[in-house]
C-alpha positions in Angstrom: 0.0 0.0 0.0 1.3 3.3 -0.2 2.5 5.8 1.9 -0.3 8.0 3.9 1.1 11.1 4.9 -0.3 13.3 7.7 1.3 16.7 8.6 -0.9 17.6 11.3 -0.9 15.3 14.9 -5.3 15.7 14.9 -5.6 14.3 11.3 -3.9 11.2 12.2 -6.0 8.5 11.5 -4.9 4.7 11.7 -6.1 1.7 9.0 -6.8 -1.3 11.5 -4.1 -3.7 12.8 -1.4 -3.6 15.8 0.6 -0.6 14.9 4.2 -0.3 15.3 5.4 3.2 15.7 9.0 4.9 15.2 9.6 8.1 16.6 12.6 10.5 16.4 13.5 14.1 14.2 15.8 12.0 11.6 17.5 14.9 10.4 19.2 13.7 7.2 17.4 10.4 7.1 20.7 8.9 7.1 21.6 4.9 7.5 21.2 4.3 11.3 17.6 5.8 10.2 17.1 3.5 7.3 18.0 0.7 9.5 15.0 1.5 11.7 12.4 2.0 9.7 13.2 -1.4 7.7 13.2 -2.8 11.1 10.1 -1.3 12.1 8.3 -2.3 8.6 9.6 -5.9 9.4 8.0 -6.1 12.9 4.7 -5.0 11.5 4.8 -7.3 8.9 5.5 -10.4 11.3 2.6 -9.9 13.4 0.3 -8.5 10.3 0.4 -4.2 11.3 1.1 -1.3 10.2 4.5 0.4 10.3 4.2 3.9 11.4 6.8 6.7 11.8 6.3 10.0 13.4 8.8 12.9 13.5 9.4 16.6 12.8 8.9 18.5 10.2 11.3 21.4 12.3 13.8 20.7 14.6 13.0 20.6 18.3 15.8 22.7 19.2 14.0 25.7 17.0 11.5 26.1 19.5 12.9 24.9 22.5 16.5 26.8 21.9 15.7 29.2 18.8 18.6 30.3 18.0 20.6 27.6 18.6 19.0 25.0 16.6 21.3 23.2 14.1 20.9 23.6 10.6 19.1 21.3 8.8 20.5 18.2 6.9 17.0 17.7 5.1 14.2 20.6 4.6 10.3 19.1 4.9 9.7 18.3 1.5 13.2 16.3 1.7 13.1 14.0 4.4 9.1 13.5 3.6 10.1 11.7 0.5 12.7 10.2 1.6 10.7 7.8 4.4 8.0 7.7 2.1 10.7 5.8 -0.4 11.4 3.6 3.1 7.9 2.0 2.4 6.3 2.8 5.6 2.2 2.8 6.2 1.8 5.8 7.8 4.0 9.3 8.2 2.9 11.7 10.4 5.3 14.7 9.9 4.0 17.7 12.3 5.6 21.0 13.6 7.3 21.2 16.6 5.4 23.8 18.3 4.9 25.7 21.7 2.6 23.3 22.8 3.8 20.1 22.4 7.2 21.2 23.8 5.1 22.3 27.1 4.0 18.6 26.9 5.0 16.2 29.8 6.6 12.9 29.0 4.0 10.8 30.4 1.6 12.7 28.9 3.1 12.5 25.8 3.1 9.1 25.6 -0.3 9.0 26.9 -2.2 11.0 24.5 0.3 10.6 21.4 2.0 6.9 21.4 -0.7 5.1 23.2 -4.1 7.2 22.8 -3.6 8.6 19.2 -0.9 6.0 17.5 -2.7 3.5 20.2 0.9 1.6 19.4 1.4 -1.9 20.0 5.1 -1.9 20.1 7.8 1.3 20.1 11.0 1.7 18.6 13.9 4.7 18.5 17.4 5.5 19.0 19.1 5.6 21.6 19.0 9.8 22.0 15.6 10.4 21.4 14.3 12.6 24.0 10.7 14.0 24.2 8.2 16.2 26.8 9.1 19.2 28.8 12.4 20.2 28.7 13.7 16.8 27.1 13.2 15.0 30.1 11.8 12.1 28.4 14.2 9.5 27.2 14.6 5.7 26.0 14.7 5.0 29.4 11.5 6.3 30.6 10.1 4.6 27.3 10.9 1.4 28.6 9.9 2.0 32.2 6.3 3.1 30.8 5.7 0.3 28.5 4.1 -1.9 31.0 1.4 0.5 32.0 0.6 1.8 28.7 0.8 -1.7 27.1 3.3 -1.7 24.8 6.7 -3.3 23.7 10.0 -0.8 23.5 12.8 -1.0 21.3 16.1 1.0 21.4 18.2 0.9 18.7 21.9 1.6 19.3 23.5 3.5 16.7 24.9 1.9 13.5 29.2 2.2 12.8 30.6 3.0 9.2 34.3 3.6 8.9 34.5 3.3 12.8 32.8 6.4 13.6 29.1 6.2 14.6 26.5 7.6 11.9 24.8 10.3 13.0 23.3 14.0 12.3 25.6 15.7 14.5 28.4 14.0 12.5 27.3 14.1 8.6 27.0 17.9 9.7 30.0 18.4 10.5 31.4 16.5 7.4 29.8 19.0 5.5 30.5 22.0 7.4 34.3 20.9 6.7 32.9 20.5 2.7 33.8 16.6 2.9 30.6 15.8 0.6 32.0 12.6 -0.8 32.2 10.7 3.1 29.0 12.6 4.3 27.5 11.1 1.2 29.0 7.6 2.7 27.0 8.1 5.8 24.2 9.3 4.7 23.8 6.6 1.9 23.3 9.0 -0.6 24.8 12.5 -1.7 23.8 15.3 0.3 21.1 17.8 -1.5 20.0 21.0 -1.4 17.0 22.4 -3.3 15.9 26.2 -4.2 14.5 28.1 -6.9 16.3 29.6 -9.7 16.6 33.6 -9.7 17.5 36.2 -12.0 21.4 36.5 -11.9 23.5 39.2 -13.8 25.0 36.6 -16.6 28.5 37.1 -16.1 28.9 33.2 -16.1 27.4 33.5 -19.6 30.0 36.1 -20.8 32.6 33.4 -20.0 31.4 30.8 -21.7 30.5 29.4 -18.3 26.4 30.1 -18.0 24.8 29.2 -14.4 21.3 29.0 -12.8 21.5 31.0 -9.3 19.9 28.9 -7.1 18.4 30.5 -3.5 18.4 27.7 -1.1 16.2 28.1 2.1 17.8 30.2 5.2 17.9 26.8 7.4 19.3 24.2 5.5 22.7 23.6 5.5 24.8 24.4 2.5 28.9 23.2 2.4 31.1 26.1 2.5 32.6 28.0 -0.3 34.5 26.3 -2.9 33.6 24.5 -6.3 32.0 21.1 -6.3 30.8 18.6 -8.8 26.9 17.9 -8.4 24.5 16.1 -10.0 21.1 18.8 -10.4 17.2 17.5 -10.9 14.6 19.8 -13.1 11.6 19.9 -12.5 10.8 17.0 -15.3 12.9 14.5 -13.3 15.8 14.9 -15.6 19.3 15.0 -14.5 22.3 16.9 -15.6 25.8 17.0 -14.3 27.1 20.1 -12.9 29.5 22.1 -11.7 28.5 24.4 -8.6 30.2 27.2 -7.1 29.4 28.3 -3.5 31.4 31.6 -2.8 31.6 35.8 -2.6 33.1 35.6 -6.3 36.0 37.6 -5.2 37.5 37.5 -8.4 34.8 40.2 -10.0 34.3 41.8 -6.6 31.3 39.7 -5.7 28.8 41.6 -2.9 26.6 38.6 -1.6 27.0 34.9 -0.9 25.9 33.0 -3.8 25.2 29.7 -5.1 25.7 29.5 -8.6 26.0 26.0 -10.5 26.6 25.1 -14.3 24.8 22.2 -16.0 27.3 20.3 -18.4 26.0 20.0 -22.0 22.6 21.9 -20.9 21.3 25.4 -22.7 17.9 26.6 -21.4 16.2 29.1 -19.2 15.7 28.0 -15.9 14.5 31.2 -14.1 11.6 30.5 -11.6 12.4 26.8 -11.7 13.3 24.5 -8.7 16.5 22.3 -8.6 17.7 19.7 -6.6 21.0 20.1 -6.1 23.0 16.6 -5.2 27.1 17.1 -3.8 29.4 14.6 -5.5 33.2 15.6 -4.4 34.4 18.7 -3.8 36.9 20.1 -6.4 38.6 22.9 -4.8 38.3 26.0 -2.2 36.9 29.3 -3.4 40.1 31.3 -4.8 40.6 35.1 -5.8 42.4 35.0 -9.6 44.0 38.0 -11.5 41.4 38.7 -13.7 38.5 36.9 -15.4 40.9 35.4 -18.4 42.6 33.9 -15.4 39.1 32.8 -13.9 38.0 31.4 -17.3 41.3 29.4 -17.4 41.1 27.7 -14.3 37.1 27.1 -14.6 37.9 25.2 -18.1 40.2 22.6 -15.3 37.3 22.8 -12.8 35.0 21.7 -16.1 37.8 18.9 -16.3 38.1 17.5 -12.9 34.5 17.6 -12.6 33.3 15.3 -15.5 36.2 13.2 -14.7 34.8 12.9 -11.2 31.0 12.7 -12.4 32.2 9.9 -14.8 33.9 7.7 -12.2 30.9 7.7 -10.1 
């Protein structure tokens, strides 16, 4: 069956069947992640329910520490596909609001895990915390099982390369522009999405056209430098690229921009949305002596990156 999506907590509505209900943010919907929602699917299928996952479609930490939230690995839109593509029952996405932070554990699991997802069995990571302040925990998750009536799971995280996969980690992968091992742990290349704006065509002048993509304010973006990507149109179609995060200090650039090139592509994409999908990083953002020395060293960047694109 596919996927039901809910994005508010009231519209929730369950088919029949014991449910089996994962809960956490899963920023990045990364492979610890993966690993539990095929392990949640599985333990509904053995005992004939339905697999359910609720989670965020914010961070916590937005409302509970605004301004000290992370940035995100994966916008709404993102991570909403993504589980769907996990094969799941039910998604309930909802917004972490005032409310529900002012929520008490037990009442939390109360009205949401046992009244409203009226779960039969419950399953997270090990950091998942929940209620007032964050005081809930896996550990009060187990201790209430018994008089709420259901089973609980924690999952401890997975390992890749010796170093445990988490959000916390992939973002700092990318915050250091190490898109190839982020990709690793994420089990997948990292992506950004935004809508193409109006830009003043000096890319075109050099032979070099781009689309200037405006990604959303809290999504994280790697820092400056030149990378090779792989970009999605809106008609599913997808182009290699070559994408330039950086002040463009070369021509005196004034703001931060994002700025990519599609290999073997002419068209207007003004207006459009791309999806945006980090390969390898090529090099850090450099300051040239002039724009016949910019236009040299974007013909190597052109280079490296369909040697890159080709090898993987």
């Amino acid at each position: 069956m596919a996927t039901v999506v809910f994005e508010n907590l009231k519209d929730v509505t369950l088919p029949p069947g014991p449910v089996v209900l994962t809960i956490g943010t899963f920023d990045g919907v990364h492979r610890a992640h993966q690993m539990l929602f095929r392990e949640t699917i599985a333990h509904a299928r053995s005992i004939g329910g339905v697999a359910a996952v609720l989670t965020f479609q914010n961070h916590p930490r937005s409302v509970i520490a605004s301004g000290h939230e992370p940035m995100l690995l994966t916008d709404w839109a993102t991570k909403k596909r993504l589980i769907v593509e996990q094969g799941v029952d039910v998604l309930a996405g909802i917004l972490f609001d005032e409310p529900l932070s002012q929520t008490s554990p037990e009442q939390f699991v109360a009205e949401v895990i046992s009244k409203k997802f009226r779960a039969c069995a419950v399953m997270s990571g090990p950091a998942f915390h929940f209620g007032f302040r964050g005081a809930g925990s896996a550990a009060l998750l187990q201790e209430l099982s018994a008089k709420y009536q259901y089973t609980y799971t924690k999952h401890e995280p997975i390992s890749l390369h010796g170093r445990k996969v988490s959000s916390t980690l992939i973002r700092e992968m990318l915050d250091e522009g190490d898109v190839a091992t982020a990709a690793e742990f994420l089990g997948r290349p990292h992506r950004n999405s935004g809508v193409v704006v109006t830009g003043d065509a000096l890319g075109r002048k050099m032979q070099y056209p781009t689309a200037n993509i405006e990604f959303p304010p809290d999504v994280l973006i790697p820092p400056r430098g030149v990378y090779a990507v792989r970009v999605t149109d809106p008609s599913s179609k997808t182009h290699n690229g070559m994408m330039n995060i950086g002040w463009r200090p070369t021509v005196d650039g004034k703001n931060l921009r994002h700025e990519v090139h599609l290999l073997d592509f002419s068209g207007d994409l003004v207006g459009s949305t791309l999806h945006v999908d980090y390969v390898a990083r090529i090099r850090d953002e450099q300051k040239f002596d002039g724009v016949d020395a910019l236009r040299a060293q974007l013909q190597r960047d052109e280079a490296a990156t369909r040697k890159v694109l080709t090898s993987s």
